[in-house]
C-alpha positions as CSV (number, residue, x, y, z in Angstrom):
1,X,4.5,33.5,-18.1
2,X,1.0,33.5,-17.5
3,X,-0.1,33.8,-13.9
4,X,-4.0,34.3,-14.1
5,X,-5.1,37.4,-12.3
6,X,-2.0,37.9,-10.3
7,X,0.1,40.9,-11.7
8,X,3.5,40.5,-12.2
9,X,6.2,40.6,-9.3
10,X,3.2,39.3,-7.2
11,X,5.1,36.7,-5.8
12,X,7.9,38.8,-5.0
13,X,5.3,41.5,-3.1
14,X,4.3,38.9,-1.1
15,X,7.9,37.6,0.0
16,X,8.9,41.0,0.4
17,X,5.6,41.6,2.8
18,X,6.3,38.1,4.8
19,X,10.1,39.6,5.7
20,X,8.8,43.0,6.6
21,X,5.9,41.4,8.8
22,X,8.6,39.6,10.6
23,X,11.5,42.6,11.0
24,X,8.9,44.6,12.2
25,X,8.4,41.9,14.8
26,X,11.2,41.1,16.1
27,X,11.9,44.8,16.2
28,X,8.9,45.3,18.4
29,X,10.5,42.9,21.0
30,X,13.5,44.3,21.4
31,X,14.2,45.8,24.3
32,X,14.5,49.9,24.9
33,X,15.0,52.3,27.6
34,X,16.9,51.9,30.8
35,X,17.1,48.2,32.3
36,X,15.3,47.0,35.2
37,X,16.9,45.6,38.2
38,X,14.7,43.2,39.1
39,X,12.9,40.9,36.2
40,X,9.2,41.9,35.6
41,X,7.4,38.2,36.0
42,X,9.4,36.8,39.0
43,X,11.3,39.6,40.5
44,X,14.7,37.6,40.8
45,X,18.1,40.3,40.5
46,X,18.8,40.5,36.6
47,X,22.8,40.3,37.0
48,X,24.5,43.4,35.9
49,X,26.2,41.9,33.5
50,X,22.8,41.2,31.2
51,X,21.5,44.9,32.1
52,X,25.0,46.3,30.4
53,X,25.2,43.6,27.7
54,X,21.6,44.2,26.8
55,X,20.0,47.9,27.3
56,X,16.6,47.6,28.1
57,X,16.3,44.1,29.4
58,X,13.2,43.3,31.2
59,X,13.4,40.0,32.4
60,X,16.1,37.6,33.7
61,X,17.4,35.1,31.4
62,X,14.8,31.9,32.6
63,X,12.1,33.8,32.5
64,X,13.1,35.3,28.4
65,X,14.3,32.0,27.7
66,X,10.7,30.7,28.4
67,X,9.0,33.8,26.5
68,X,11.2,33.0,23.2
69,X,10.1,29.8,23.5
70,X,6.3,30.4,23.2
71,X,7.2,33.1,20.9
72,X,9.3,30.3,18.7
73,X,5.2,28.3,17.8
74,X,4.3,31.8,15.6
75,X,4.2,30.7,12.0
76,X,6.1,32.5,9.9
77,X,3.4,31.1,6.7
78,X,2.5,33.8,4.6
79,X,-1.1,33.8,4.6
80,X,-1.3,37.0,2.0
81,X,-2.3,34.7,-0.8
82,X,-3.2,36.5,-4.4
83,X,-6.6,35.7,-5.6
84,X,-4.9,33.5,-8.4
85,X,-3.3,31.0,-5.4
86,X,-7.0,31.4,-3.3
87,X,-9.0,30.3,-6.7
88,X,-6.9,27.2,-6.9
Protein backbone atom coordinates (compact mmCIF):
# COMPACT_ATOMS: atom_id res chain seq x y z
CA UNK A 1 0.00 0.00 0.00
CA UNK A 2 1.30 3.26 -0.66
CA UNK A 3 1.34 5.63 2.25
CA UNK A 4 3.42 8.73 0.87
CA UNK A 5 6.35 9.50 3.01
CA UNK A 6 5.12 7.62 6.05
CA UNK A 7 7.25 4.37 6.57
CA UNK A 8 5.60 1.40 7.08
CA UNK A 9 4.02 0.36 10.68
CA UNK A 10 3.79 4.20 11.03
CA UNK A 11 0.40 4.01 12.03
CA UNK A 12 1.05 1.36 14.47
CA UNK A 13 4.14 3.56 16.07
CA UNK A 14 1.85 6.14 16.66
CA UNK A 15 -0.97 3.99 18.43
CA UNK A 16 1.61 2.28 20.21
CA UNK A 17 3.14 5.93 21.37
CA UNK A 18 -0.74 7.27 22.29
CA UNK A 19 -1.05 4.06 24.82
CA UNK A 20 2.37 4.47 26.29
CA UNK A 21 1.72 8.43 26.72
CA UNK A 22 -1.29 7.41 28.62
CA UNK A 23 0.15 4.29 30.97
CA UNK A 24 2.82 6.45 31.80
CA UNK A 25 0.09 8.86 32.96
CA UNK A 26 -1.98 7.25 34.82
CA UNK A 27 1.10 5.65 36.41
CA UNK A 28 2.33 8.99 37.47
CA UNK A 29 -0.94 9.50 39.55
CA UNK A 30 -0.99 6.75 41.34
CA UNK A 31 -0.47 7.00 44.67
CA UNK A 32 3.07 5.79 46.60
CA UNK A 33 4.55 5.85 49.93
CA UNK A 34 2.80 5.80 53.27
CA UNK A 35 -0.88 7.44 53.47
CA UNK A 36 -1.69 10.51 55.04
CA UNK A 37 -4.15 10.93 57.78
CA UNK A 38 -5.57 13.91 56.94
CA UNK A 39 -6.40 14.83 52.99
CA UNK A 40 -3.91 17.40 51.53
CA UNK A 41 -6.53 20.16 50.05
CA UNK A 42 -9.18 20.22 52.92
CA UNK A 43 -7.66 18.50 55.87
CA UNK A 44 -10.84 16.32 56.62
CA UNK A 45 -9.77 12.46 58.44
CA UNK A 46 -9.24 10.11 55.35
CA UNK A 47 -11.13 6.96 57.02
CA UNK A 48 -8.79 4.17 57.64
CA UNK A 49 -10.36 2.04 55.58
CA UNK A 50 -9.23 4.16 52.13
CA UNK A 51 -5.56 4.53 53.69
CA UNK A 52 -5.42 0.44 53.85
CA UNK A 53 -7.47 -0.16 50.71
CA UNK A 54 -5.32 2.34 48.89
CA UNK A 55 -1.44 2.83 50.01
CA UNK A 56 -0.47 6.09 49.45
CA UNK A 57 -3.67 7.99 49.28
CA UNK A 58 -3.49 11.58 49.51
CA UNK A 59 -6.72 12.97 49.55
CA UNK A 60 -10.22 12.00 50.83
CA UNK A 61 -12.58 10.55 48.47
CA UNK A 62 -14.58 14.32 47.61
CA UNK A 63 -11.77 15.90 47.16
CA UNK A 64 -10.09 12.84 44.45
CA UNK A 65 -13.41 12.42 43.13
CA UNK A 66 -13.29 16.26 42.09
CA UNK A 67 -9.43 15.89 40.83
CA UNK A 68 -10.51 12.83 38.43
CA UNK A 69 -12.99 14.83 37.23
CA UNK A 70 -10.84 17.71 35.88
CA UNK A 71 -8.40 15.10 35.02
CA UNK A 72 -11.38 13.26 32.91
CA UNK A 73 -11.37 16.90 30.07
CA UNK A 74 -7.41 15.66 28.96
CA UNK A 75 -7.71 14.47 25.45
CA UNK A 76 -6.52 11.33 24.78
CA UNK A 77 -6.12 12.62 20.68
CA UNK A 78 -2.97 11.68 19.35
CA UNK A 79 -1.53 14.72 18.12
CA UNK A 80 1.90 12.83 16.80
CA UNK A 81 0.73 13.05 13.21
CA UNK A 82 3.36 11.68 10.34
CA UNK A 83 4.19 14.27 7.82
CA UNK A 84 2.05 12.19 5.24
CA UNK A 85 -1.39 13.01 7.63
CA UNK A 86 0.15 16.88 8.31
CA UNK A 87 0.54 17.45 4.24
CA UNK A 88 -3.07 16.43 3.82
Amino acid sequence: MATGWAKDGAVQEQIDASIEDALKNVRRRLPAGQSLKHCQHCGEEIPAARRKAMPGVRMCLACQTEADREIRTHSLYNRRGSKDSQLR
